[in-house]
C-alpha distance (Angstrom), angle and dihedral (degrees) to the residues before:
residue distance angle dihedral
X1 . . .
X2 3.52 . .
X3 3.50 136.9 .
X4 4.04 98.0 -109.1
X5 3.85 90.9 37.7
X6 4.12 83.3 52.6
X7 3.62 94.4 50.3
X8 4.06 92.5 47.2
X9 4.02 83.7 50.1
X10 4.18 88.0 54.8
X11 3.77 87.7 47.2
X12 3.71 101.9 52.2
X13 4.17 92.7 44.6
X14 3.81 82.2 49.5
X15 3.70 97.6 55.8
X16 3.67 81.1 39.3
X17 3.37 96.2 66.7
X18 3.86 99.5 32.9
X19 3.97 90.1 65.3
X20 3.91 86.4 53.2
X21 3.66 101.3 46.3
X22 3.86 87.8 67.3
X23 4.01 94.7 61.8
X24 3.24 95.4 39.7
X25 3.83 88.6 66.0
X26 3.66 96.4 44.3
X27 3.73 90.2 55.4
X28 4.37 88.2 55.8
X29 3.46 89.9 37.6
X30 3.92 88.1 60.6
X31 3.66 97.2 46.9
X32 3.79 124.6 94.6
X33 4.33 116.1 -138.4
X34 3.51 108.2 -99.1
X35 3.31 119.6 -95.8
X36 3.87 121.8 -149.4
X37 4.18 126.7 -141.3
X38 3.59 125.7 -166.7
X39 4.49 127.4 -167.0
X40 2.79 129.3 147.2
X41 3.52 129.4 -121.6
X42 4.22 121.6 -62.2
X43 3.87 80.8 18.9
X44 3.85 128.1 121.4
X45 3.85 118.4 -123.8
X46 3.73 135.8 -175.5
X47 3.82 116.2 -141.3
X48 3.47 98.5 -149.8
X49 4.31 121.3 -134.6
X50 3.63 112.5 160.1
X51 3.69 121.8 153.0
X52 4.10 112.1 -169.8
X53 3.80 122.3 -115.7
X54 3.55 100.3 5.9
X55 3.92 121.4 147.6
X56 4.04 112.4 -179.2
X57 3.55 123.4 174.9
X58 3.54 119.9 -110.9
X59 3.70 97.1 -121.4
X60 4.27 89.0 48.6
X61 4.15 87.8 48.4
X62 3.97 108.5 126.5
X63 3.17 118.1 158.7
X64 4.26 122.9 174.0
X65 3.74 126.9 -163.0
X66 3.39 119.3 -165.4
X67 4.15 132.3 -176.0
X68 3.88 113.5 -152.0
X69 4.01 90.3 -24.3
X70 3.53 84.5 -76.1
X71 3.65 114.2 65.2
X72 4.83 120.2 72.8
X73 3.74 92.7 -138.9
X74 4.40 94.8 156.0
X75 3.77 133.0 -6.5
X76 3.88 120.0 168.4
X77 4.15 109.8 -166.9
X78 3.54 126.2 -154.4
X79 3.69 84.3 -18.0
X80 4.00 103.5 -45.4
X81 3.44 133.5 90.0
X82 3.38 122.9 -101.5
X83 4.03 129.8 -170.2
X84 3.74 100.9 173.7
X85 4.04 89.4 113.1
X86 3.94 96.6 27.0
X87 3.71 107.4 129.7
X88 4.07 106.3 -116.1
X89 3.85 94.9 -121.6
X90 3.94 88.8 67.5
X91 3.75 96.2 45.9
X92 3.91 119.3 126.4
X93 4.10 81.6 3.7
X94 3.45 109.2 86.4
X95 4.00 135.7 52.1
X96 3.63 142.7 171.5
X97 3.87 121.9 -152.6
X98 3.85 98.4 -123.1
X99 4.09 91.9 -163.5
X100 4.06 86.0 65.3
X101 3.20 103.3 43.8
X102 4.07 82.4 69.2
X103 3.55 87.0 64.6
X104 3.84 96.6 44.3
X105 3.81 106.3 -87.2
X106 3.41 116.6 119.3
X107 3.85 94.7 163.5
X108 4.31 107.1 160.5
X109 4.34 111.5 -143.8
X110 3.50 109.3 -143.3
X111 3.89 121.4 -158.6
X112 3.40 142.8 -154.6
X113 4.02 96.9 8.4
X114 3.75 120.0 -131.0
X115 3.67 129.5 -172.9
X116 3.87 89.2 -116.0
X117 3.82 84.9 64.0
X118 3.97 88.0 74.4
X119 3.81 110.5 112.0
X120 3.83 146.2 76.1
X121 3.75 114.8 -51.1
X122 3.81 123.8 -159.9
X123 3.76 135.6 -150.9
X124 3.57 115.3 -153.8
X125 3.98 123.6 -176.0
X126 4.08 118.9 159.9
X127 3.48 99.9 -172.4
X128 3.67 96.0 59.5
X129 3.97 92.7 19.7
X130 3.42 96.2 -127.9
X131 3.74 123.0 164.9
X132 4.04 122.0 -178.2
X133 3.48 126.4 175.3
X134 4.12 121.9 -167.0
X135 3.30 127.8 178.1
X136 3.73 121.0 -145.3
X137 3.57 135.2 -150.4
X138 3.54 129.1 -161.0
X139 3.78 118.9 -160.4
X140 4.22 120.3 -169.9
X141 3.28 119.0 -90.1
X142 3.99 117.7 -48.7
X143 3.97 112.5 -125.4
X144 3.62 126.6 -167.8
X145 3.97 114.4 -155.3
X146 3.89 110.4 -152.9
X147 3.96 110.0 -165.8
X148 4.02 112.0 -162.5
X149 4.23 103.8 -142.3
């Protein structure tokens, strides 16, 4: 390859790059810092997603929780809840409090702790673009010694 021809190649991977560089920073400009929860196991934990002077519509309300990008532990849809996809080990554990999400909490409770909880949890909402990652940790099981004097 030539020299010109080399210098063109440089060029175009620059420019390449340069239109890239800008999304890239809108997509960590959107992101909230990670917040980190710790219970212990048998407890009941909030995961905590709350995104400040927010007012969505009922019928616009979707809200997507996700466990280590793999796991469906909450949607809401068009403002209901919906457990079609919910993985089964989340079932009858988990809630959102559809009233706040109106007012731009979006917080998930999550009961009865177990150690398979552990992970990264995300909070998805597209009509606000809201993404909130927590990371949960799940301790053994909390005793309490009471000694009689």
């Amino acid at each position: 390859m030539s020299r010109p021809e080399t210098v063109l190649h440089r060029m175009q991977n620059f420019n390449a790059y340069r239109c890239c560089l800008p999304v890239l920073v809108l997509l960590i400009n959107r992101a909230s810092p990670h917040l980190i929860v710790n219970g212990f196991e048998g407890e009941t934990v909030i995961l905590e997603c709350v995104h400040k002077n927010v007012e969505v519509a009922k019928h616009q309300l979707e809200v997507h929780w996700r466990h280590n990008d793999i796991h469906n532990v909450y949607d809401i849809m068009h403002g209901k809840i919906s457990v079609k996809e919910q993985h089964s080990v989340y079932k009858n554990r988990v809630s959102v409090v559809l009233e706040k999400c109106k007012t731009g909490n979006f917080s998930l409770k999550l009961e009865n702790l177990q150690r398979s909880d552990e992970g990264i949890y995300l909070c998805f909402v597209p009509a606000v673009d809201v993404f909130q990652n927590v990371e949960l940790v799940v301790k053994g099981v909390l005793l309490l010694l009471c000694i009689r004097a």
